[in-house]
C-alpha positions as CSV (number, residue, x, y, z in Angstrom):
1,X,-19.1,39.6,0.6
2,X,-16.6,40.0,3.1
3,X,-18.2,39.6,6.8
4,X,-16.8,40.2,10.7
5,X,-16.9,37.3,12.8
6,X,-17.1,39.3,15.9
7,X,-13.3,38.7,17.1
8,X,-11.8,41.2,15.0
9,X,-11.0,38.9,11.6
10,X,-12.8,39.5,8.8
11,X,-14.1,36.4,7.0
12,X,-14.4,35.6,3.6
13,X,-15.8,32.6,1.4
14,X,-13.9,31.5,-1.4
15,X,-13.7,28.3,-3.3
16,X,-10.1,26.2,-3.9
17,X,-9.7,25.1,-7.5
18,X,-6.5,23.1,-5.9
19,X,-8.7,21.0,-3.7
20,X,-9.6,17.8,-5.1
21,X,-13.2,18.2,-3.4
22,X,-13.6,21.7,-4.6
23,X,-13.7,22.9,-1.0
24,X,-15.3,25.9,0.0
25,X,-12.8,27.7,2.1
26,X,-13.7,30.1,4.8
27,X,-10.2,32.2,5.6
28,X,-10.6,34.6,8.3
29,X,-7.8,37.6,8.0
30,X,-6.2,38.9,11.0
31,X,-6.4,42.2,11.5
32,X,-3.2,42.4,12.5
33,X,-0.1,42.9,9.7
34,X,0.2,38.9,9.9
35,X,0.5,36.8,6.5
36,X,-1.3,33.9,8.1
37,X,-4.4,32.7,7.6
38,X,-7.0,31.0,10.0
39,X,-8.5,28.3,7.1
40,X,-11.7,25.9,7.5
41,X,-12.2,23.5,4.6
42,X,-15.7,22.5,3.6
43,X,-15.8,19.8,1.1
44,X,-18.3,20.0,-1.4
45,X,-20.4,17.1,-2.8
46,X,-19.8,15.5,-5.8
47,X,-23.1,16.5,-7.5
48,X,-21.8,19.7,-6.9
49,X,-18.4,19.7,-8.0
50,X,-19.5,18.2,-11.5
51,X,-22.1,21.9,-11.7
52,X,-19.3,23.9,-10.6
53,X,-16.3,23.0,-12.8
54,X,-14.8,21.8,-16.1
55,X,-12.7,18.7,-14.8
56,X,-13.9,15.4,-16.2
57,X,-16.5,13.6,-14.5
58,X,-15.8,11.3,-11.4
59,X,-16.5,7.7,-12.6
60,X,-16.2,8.4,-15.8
61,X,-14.8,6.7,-18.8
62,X,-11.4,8.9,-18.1
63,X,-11.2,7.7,-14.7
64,X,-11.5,3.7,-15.4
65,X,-8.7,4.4,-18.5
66,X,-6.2,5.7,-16.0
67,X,-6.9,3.3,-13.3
68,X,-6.0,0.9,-15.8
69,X,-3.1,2.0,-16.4
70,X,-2.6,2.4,-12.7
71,X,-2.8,-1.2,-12.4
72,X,-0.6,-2.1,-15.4
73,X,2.3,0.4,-13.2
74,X,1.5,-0.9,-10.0
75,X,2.2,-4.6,-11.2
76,X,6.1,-3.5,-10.8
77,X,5.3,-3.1,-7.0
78,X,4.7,-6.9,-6.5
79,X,8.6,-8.0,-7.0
80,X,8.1,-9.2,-3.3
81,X,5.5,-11.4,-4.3
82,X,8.0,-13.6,-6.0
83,X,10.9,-13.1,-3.7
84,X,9.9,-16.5,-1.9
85,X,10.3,-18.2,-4.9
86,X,13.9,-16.9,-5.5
87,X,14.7,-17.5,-1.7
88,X,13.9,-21.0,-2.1
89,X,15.6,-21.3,-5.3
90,X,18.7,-20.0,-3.3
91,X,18.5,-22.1,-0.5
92,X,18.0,-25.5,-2.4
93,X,20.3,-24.9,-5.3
94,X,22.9,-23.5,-2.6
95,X,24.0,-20.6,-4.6
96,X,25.4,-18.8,-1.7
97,X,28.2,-19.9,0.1
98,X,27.7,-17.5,3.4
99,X,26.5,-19.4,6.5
100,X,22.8,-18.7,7.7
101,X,21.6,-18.4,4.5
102,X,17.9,-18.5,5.8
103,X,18.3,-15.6,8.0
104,X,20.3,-13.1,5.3
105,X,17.9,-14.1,2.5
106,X,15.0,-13.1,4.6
107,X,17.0,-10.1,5.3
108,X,17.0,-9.2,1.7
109,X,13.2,-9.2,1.7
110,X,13.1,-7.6,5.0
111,X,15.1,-4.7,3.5
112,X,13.1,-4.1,0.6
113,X,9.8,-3.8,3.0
114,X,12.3,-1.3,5.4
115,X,12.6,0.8,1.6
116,X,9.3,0.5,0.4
117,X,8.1,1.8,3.5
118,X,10.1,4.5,4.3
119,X,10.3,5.9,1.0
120,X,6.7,6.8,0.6
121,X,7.6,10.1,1.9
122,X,10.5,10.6,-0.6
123,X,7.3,9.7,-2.9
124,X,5.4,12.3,-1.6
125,X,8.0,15.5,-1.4
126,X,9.1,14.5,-5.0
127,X,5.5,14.2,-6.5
128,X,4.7,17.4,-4.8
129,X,8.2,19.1,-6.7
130,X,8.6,17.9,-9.9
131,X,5.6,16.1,-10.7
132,X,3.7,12.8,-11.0
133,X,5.5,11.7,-14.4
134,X,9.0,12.3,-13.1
135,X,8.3,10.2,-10.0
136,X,6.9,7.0,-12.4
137,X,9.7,7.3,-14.4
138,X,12.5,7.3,-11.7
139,X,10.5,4.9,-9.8
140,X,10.5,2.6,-13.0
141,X,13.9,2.9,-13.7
142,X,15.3,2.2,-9.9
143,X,13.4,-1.2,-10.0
144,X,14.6,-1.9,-13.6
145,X,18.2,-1.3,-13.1
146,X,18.1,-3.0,-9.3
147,X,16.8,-6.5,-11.3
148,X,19.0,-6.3,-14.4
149,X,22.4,-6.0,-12.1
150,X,21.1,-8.6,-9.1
151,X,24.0,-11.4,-8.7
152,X,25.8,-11.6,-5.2
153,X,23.9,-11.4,-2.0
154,X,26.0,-9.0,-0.8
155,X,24.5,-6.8,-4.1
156,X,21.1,-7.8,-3.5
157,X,20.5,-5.6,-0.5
158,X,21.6,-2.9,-3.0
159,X,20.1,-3.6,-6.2
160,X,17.1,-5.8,-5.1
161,X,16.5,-4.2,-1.2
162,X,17.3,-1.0,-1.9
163,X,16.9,0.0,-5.5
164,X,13.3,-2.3,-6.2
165,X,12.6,-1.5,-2.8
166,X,12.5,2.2,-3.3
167,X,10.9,2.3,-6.9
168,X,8.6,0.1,-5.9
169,X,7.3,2.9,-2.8
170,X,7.4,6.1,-4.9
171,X,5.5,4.3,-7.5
172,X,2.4,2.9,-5.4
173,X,2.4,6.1,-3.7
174,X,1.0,7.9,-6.4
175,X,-1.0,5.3,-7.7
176,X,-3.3,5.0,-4.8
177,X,-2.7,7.0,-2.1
178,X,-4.2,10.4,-0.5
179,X,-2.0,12.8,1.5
180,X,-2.4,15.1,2.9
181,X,-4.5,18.3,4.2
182,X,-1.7,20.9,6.2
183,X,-3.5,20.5,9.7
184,X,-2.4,24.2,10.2
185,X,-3.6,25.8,7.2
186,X,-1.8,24.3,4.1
187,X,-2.6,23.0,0.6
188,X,-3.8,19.4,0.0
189,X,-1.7,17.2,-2.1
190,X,-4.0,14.2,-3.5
191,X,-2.5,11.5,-5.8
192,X,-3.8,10.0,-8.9
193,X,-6.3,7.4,-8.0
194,X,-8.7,9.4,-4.9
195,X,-9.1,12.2,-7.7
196,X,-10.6,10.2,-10.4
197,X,-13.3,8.5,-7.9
198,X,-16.3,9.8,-5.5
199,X,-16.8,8.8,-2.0
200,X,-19.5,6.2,-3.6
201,X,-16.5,4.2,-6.1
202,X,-13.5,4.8,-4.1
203,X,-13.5,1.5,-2.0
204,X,-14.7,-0.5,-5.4
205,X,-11.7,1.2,-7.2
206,X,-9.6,0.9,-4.8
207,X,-10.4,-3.1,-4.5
208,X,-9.9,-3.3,-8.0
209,X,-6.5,-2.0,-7.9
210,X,-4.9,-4.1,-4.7
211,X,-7.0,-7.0,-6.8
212,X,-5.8,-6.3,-10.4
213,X,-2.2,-5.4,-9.4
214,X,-1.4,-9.1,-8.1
215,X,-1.4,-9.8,-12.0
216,X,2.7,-8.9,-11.2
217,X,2.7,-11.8,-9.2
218,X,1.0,-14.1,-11.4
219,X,3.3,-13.7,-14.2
220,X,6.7,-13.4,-12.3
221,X,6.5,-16.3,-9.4
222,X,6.0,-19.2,-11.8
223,X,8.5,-16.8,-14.2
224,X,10.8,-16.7,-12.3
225,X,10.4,-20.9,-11.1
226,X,10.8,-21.5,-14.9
227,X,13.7,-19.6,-16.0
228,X,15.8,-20.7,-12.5
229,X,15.6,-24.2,-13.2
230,X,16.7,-23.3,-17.0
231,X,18.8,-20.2,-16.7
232,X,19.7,-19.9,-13.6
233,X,19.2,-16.6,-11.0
234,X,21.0,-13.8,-13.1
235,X,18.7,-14.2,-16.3
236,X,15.5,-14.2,-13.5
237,X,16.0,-10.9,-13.0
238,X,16.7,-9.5,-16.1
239,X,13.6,-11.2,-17.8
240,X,11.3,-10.1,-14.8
241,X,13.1,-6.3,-15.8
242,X,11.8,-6.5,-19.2
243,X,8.4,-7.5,-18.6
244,X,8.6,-4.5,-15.9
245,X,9.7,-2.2,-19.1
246,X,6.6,-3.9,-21.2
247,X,4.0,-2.6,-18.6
248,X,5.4,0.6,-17.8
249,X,5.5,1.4,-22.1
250,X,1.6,0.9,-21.8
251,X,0.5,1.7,-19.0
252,X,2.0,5.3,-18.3
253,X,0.5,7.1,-21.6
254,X,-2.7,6.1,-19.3
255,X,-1.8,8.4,-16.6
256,X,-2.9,11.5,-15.7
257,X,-4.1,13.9,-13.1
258,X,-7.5,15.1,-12.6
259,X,-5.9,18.2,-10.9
260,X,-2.5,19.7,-11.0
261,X,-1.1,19.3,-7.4
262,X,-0.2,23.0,-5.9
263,X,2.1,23.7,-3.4
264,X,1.2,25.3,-0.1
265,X,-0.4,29.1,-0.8
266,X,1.1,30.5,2.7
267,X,4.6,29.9,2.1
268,X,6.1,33.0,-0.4
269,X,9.0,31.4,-1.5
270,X,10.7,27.9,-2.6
271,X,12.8,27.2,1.3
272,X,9.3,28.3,2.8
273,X,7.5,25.9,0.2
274,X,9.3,22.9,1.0
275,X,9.2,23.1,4.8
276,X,5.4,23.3,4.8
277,X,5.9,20.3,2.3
278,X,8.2,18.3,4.7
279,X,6.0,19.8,8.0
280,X,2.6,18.6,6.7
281,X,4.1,14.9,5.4
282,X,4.1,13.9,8.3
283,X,1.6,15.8,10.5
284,X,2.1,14.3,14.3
285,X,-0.4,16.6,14.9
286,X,-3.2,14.3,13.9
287,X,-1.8,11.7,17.0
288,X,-4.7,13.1,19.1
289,X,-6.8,11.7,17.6
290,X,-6.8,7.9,20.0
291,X,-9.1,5.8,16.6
292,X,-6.5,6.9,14.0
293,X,-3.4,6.0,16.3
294,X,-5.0,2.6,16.7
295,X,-5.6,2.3,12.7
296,X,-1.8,3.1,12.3
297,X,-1.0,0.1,14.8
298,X,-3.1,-2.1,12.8
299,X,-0.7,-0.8,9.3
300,X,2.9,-2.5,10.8
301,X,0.9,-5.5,12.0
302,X,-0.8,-6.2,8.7
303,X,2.1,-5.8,6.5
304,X,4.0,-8.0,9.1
305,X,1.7,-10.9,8.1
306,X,0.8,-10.5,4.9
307,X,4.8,-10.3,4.2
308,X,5.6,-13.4,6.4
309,X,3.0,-15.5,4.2
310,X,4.2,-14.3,0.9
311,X,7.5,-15.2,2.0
312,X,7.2,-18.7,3.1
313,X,4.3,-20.1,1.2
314,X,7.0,-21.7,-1.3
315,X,9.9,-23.2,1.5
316,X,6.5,-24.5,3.5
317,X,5.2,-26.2,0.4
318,X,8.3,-28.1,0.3
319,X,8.2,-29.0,3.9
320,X,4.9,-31.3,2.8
321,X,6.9,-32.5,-0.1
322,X,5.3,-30.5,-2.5
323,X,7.8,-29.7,-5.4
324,X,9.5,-26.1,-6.5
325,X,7.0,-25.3,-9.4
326,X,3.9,-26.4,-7.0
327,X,5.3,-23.8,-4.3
328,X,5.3,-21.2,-7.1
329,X,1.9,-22.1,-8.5
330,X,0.8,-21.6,-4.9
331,X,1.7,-18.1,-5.5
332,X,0.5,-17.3,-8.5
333,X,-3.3,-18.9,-6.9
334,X,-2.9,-16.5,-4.0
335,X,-2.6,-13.7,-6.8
336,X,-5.2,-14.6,-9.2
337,X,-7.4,-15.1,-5.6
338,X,-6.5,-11.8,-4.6
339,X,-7.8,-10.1,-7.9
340,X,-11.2,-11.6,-7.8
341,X,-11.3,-10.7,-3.9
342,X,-10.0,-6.8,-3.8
343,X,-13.2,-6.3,-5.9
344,X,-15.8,-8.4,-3.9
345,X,-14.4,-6.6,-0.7
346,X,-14.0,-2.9,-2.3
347,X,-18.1,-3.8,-3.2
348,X,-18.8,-5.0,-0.1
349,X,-17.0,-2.3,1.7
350,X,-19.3,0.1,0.0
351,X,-22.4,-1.3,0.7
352,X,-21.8,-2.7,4.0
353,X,-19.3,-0.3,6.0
354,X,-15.4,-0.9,5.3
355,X,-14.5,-1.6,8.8
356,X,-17.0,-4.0,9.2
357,X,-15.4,-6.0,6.1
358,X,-11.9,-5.5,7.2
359,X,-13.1,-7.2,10.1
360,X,-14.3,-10.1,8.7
361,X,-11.9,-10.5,5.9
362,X,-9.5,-10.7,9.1
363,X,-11.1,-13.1,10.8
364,X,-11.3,-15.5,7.9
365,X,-8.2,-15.5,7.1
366,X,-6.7,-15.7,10.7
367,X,-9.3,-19.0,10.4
368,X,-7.4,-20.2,6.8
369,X,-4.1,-20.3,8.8
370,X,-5.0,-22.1,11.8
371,X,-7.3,-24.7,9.8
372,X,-5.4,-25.3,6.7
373,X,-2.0,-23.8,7.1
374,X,-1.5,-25.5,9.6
375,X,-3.1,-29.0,9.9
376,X,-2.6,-29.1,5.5
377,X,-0.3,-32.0,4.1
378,X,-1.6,-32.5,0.7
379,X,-1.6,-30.7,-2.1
380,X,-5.5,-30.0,-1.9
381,X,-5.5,-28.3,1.3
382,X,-2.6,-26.3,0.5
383,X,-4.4,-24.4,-2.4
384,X,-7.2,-24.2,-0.6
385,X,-5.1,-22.5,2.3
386,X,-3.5,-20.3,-0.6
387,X,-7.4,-19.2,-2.9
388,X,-9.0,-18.3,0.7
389,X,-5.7,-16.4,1.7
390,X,-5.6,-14.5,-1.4
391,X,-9.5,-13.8,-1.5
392,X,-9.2,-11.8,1.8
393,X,-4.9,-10.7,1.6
394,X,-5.9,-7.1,0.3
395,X,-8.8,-6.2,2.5
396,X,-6.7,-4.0,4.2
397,X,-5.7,-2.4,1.2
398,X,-9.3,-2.2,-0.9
399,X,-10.4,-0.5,2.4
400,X,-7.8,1.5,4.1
401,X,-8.2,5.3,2.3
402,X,-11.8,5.1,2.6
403,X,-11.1,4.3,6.5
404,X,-8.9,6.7,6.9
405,X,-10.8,9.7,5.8
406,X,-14.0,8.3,7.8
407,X,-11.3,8.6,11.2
408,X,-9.8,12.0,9.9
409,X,-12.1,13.8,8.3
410,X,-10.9,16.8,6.7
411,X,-7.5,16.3,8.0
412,X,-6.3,14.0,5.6
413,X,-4.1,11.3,7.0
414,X,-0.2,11.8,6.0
415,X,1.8,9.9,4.3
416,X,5.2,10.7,6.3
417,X,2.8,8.8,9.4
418,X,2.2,5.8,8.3
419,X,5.7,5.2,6.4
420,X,6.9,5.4,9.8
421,X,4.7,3.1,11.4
422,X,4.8,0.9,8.6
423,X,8.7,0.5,8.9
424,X,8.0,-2.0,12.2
425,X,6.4,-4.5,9.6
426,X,10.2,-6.0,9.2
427,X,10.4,-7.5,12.7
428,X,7.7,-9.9,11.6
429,X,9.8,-12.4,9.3
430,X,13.0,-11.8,11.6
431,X,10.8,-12.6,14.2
432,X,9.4,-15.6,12.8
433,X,12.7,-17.2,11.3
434,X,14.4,-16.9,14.5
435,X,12.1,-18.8,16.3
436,X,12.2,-20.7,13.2
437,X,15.6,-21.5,14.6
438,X,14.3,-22.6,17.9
439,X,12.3,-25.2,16.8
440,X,13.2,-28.7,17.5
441,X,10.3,-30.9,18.0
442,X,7.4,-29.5,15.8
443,X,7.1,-29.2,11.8
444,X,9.1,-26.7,9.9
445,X,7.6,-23.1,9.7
446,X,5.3,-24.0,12.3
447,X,6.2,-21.0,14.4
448,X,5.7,-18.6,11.2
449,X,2.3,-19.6,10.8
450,X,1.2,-19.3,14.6
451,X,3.1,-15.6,14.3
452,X,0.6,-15.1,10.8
453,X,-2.5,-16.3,12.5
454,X,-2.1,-14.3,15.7
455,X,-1.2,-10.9,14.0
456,X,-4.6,-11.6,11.8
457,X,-6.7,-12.0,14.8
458,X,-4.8,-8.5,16.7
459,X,-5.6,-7.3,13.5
460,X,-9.2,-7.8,14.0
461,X,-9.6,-7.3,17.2
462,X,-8.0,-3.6,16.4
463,X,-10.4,-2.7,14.0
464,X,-13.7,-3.7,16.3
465,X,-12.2,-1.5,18.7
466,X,-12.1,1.4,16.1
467,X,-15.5,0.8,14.8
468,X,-17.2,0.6,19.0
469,X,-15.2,3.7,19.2
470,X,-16.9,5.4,16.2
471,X,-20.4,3.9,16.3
472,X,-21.3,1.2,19.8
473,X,-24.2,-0.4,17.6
474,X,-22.4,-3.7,16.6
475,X,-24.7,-3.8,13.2
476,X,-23.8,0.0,12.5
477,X,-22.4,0.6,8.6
478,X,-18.8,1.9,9.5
């Protein structure tokens, strides 16, 4: 029944089949001749979404079969993984004849991150237009035809940087992320994985993704270490392309939505439609709030590192005279770490408050590069260094939607936002190889790791911030 709120709008309660919460949604209607409505979301529980509706249960049989295949998509994503490999493949063999070679190989990598970032909000206005399915496929075929045509440097930056770069974003964008809720009265746009899981299994599935995604890396470092030293470079790429093609045959028939993404209901008409797309990607509005701006910062500085590591865990290895193949395997023990500790931290994060495991997950493995990084020089160490870096290297990401709708709220955090702040991650490994080029007296990479360590321990020292913003009690579940 309609009721009158006392200000001269007359209220109504309604439920949103769109909403991936089933929110109830007040709507007050001016009295005026306005289209606009005044709209306050209130998200319903799960218990009570499963009484209310016919969509398939959350955490149900459906929900693991299309994670699944989340993870088999999302191992295209992890190119970068092995890009250290190739780089030091490049820089021993001498394949290039340009000078600096260190500083425009990096740059290749560099430019991939600038693309992967960026492009989540190309992922997000072209999942919201033509569809989850369209977006996999031209996400798949970008990073397919970027490998199979990778020669020249110069065509790197194109087919590597620019076409992987791009695939790669659109593709984990709807795998695993949550956009957005129009701060001013739009339509929420969820992608695939937040649908499938409650508030209980979100940080567990999400762990298990991060985790079970590093599989890419796995198989393609010590790949792509193989087929260089037989091969050469040119048949690298194309091999990694047709594993790429094998995973994306079975894992997309896995995919679905839980809920058909709607576009905005206060915009009458397609121009209208796609500016309230493009307004509420990016929603600058949400800035006031002080704990998510200081979440954001955290995003560049995280990537930075985790980047940096990727990139120079191979060329390090063979500063300690480790060989080729043992800097790849080094790799592939940071990815099979990683898979085991996305799930242990999405668990933990559950039970024990996600910030509070970012924070230690941080902390340890700010510790694992100033202890074994750094002091390593035997083989021993160095995969030591490279199981403990991989068992904490996706706390960030097993933890970060569950964070972010604990700052925000209803307002879910956009997509456009963090792309943007995400894009500063590249200064890291310029950063660190130009005063890579500085150094005279110490051991090689020896500025990269101090640059690693330090952004682990901002990193942390962010997040307790956060969590005394949200809750003072140190021992509070946050």
């Amino acid at each position: 029944m309609p009721a009158n709120n006392g200000e001269g709008k007359e209220c109504k309660l309604s439920k949103r089949e769109g909403d991936c919460n089933d929110s109830l949604v007040i709507s007050y209607d001016n009295n005026d001749n306005h289209s606009n409505k005044d709209m306050i979301m209130i998200p319903q529980t799960d218990d009570e979404e499963g009484i209310s509706s016919n969509l398939p249960p959350l955490d149900g049989k459906r929900a693991w079969i299309v994670l699944a295949g989340l993870v088999l998509i999302a191992c295209l994503i992890n190119l970068h993984l092995s890009w250290g490999v190739m780089q030091n493949y490049y820089m021993e063999e001498k394949v290039f004849s340009e000078g600096n070679q260190v500083m425009r190989l990096t740059f290749v990598a560099t430019l991939f991150d600038v693309f992967f970032r960026l492009c989540n909000l190309l992922g997000n206005i072209l999942y919201t237009l033509i569809g989850f399915r369209l977006v996999l496929i031209l996400g798949i075929c970008l990073i397919i035809g970027g490998l199979v045509i990778s020669s020249l440097i110069w065509q790197l930056y194109l087919t590597y940087s620019l076409c992987c770069g791009t695939g790669a974003s659109i593709i984990i964008l709807v795998g695993n992320q949550n956009v957005t809720t129009a701060a001013a009265g739009g339509d929420t746009v969820y992608r695939i994985l937040p649908q499938w899981f409650s508030s209980k299994r979100l940080s567990t599935a999400n762990g298990i993704f991060s985790g079970l995604s590093g599989i890419g890396g796995i198989v393609i470092a010590p790949l792509s270490s193989s087929i260089n030293a037989s091969l050469g470079s040119a048949w690298t790429y194309k091999v990694t392309a047709f594993v790429i093609f094998a995973c994306a045959v079975v894992g997309f028939p896995c995919i679905a939505e839980r809920k058909v993404s709607v576009l905005s209901e206060g915009s009458g008409n397609k121009k209208e439609k796609k500016k309230t797309i493009f307004h509420n990607s990016f929603g600058f509005g949400l800035l006031k709030n002080a704990n998510l701006v200081i979440w954001i910062i955290i995003c560049p500085i995280y990537l930075c590192v985790v980047g940096l590591i990727m990139t120079f865990i191979p060329p390090s290895a063979n500063a300690i005279s480790l060989s080729d193949m043992e800097g790849a395997f080094a790799i592939t023990v940071v990815s099979i770490s990683a898979i085991v500790g996305s799930v242990v931290v999405g668990i933990l994060a559950d039970k024990f408050g996600n910030i509070n495991v970012y924070i230690i997950s941080s902390l340890i493995a700010a510790m694992s590069v100033s202890l074994l990084w750094i002091l390593t020089r035997s083989i021993a160490g160095f995969m030591a260094f490279s199981v403990i870096q991989g068992f904490v290297i996706s706390g960030y990401f097993a933890v970060s939607t569950s964070v972010l709708i604990s700052i925000v709220g209803i307002e879910r955090y956009p997509g456009g936002l963090r792309s943007i702040a995400s894009t500063f991650s590249i200064l890291g490994p310029f950063l660190a190889t130009y005063l890579d080029t500085l150094n005279t007296g110490m051991e090689p990479y020896f500025y990269c790791k101090i640059v690693a360590g330090s952004g682990y321990m901002v990193c942390a020292l962010l997040a307790t911030i956060v969590k005394l913003r949200m809750n003072s009690k140190l021992i509070a579940k946050i």
